[in-house]
Rosetta silent file (secondary structure, phi, psi, omega in degrees, C-alpha in Angstrom):
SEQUENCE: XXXXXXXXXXXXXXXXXXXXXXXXXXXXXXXXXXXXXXXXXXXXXXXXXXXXXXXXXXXXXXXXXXXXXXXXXXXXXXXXXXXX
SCORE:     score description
SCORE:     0.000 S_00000001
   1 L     0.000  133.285 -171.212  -73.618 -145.106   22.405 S_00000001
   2 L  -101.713  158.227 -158.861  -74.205 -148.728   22.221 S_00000001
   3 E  -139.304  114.806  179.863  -77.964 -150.100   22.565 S_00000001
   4 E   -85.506  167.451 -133.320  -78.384 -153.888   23.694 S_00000001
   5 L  -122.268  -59.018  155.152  -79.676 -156.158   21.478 S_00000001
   6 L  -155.595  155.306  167.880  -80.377 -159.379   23.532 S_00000001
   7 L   -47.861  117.802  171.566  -79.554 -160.525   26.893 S_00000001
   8 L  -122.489  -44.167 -166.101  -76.984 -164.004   26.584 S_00000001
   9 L    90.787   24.207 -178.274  -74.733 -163.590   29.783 S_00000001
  10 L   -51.865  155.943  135.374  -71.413 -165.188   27.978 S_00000001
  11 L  -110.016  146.699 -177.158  -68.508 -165.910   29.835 S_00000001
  12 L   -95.677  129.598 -172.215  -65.744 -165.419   28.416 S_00000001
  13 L  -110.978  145.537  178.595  -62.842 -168.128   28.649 S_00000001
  14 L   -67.646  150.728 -160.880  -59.432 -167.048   27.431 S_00000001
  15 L    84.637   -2.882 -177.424  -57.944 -168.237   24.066 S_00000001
  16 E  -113.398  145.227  171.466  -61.152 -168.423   22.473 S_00000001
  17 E  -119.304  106.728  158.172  -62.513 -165.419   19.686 S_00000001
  18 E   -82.464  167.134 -161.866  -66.291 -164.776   19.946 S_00000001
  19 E  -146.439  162.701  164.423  -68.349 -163.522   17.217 S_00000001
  20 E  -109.040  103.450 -175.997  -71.642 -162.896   15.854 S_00000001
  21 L   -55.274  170.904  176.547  -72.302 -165.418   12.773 S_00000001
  22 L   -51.561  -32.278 -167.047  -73.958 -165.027    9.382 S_00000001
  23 L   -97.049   15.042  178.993  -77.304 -166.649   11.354 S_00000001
  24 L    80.867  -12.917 -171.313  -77.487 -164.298   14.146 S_00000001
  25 L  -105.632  166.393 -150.690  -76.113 -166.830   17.177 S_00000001
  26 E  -110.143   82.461 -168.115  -73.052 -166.417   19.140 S_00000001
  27 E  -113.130  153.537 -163.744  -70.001 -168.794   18.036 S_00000001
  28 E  -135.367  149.956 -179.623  -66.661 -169.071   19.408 S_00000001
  29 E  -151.630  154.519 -160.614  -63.113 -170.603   17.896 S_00000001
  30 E   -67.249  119.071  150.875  -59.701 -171.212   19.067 S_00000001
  31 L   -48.886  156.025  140.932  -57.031 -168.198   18.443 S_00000001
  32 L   -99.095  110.257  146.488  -53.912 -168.678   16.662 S_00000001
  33 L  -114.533  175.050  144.662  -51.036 -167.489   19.256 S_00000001
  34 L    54.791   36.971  167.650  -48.127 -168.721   19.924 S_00000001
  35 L    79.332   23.611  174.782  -47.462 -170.522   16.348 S_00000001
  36 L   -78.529  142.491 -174.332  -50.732 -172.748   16.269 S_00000001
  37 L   -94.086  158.432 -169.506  -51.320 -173.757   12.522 S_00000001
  38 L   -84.787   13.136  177.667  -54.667 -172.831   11.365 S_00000001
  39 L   -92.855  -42.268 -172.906  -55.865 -176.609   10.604 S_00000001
  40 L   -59.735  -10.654  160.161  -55.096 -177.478   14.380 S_00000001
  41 L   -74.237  -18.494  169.143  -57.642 -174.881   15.303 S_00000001
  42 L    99.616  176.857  159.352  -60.939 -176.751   14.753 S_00000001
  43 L   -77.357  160.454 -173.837  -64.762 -175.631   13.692 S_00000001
  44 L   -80.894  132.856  178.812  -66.480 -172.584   15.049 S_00000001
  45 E  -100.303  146.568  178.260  -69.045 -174.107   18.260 S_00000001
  46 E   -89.088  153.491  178.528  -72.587 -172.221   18.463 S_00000001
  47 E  -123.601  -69.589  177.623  -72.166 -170.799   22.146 S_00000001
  48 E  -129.953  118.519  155.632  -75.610 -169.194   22.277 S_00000001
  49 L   -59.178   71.885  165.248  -78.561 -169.192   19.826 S_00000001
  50 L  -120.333   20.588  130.159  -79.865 -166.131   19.577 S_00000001
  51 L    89.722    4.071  173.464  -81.113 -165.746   16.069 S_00000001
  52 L   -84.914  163.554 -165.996  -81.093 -161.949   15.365 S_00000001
  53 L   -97.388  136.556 -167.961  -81.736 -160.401   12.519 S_00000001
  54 L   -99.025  111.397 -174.837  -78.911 -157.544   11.539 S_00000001
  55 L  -105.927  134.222 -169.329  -79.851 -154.475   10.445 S_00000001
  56 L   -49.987  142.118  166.469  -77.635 -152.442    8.017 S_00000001
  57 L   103.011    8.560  178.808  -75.447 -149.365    9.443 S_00000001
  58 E  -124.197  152.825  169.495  -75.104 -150.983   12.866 S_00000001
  59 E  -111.446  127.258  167.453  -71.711 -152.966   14.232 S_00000001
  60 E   -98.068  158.887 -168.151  -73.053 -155.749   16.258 S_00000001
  61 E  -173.245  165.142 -178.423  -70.531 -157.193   18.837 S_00000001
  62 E  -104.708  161.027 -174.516  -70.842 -158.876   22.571 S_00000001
  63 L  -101.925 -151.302  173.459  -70.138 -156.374   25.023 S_00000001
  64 L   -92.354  -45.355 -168.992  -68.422 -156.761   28.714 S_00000001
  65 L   -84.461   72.349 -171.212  -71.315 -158.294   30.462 S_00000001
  66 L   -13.459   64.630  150.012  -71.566 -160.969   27.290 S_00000001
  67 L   -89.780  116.158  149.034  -74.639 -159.568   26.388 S_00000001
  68 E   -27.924   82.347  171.375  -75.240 -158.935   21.974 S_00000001
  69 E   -89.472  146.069 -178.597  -74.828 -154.886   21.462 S_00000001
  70 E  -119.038  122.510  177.314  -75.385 -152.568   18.800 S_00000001
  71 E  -101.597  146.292  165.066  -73.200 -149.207   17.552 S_00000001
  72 E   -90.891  137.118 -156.163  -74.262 -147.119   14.758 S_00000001
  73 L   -98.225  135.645  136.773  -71.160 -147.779   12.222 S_00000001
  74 L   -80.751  117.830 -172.448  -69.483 -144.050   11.230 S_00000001
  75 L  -103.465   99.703 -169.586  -68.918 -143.447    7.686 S_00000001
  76 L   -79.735  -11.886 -174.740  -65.880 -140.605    6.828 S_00000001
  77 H   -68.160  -54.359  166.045  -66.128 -140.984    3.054 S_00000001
  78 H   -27.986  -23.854 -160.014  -67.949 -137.810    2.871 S_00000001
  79 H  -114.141  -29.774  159.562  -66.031 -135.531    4.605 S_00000001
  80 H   -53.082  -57.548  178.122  -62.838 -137.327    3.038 S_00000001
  81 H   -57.392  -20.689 -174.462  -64.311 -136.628   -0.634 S_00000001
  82 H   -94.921  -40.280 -170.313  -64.608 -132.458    0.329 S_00000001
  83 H   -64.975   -3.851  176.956  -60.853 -132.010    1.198 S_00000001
  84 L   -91.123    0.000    0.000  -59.981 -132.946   -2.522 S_00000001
């Protein structure tokens, strides 16, 4: 179950991949489709500045209402290490 994180309200426009940066704010950059070279894509644009701090064991991610959500990350190497 995901638990939000802060409010931003993106919209999303198509062809662009948002992200959450190393600084906590909400940057967005040009796909490659359709045979676009990666220098013709450009720098990553700050979308929203909103500065959170990331705490380990969680995947942070924007959700459908482009609000900044958090999942607790599942970790299988245990149960992988007992069938051998």
């Amino acid at each position: 179950m995901a638990q939000k994180v802060a409010k931003e309200g993106i919209k999303r426009e198509k062809g662009w991949l948002y992200y959450i940066d190393k600084q906590g704010n909400v940057s967005r950059k040009k796909m490659a489709r359709g045979g676009a070279k990666k220098q013709n894509l450009g720098k990553a644009e700050v979308v929203s500045k909103a500065g959170i701090r990331r705490e380990e064991g969680y995947l942070y991610f924007i959700d459908k209402q482009g609000d900044i959500s958090r999942a607790k990350m599942v970790r299988r190497k245990a149960a992988s290490k007992k069938k051998r």
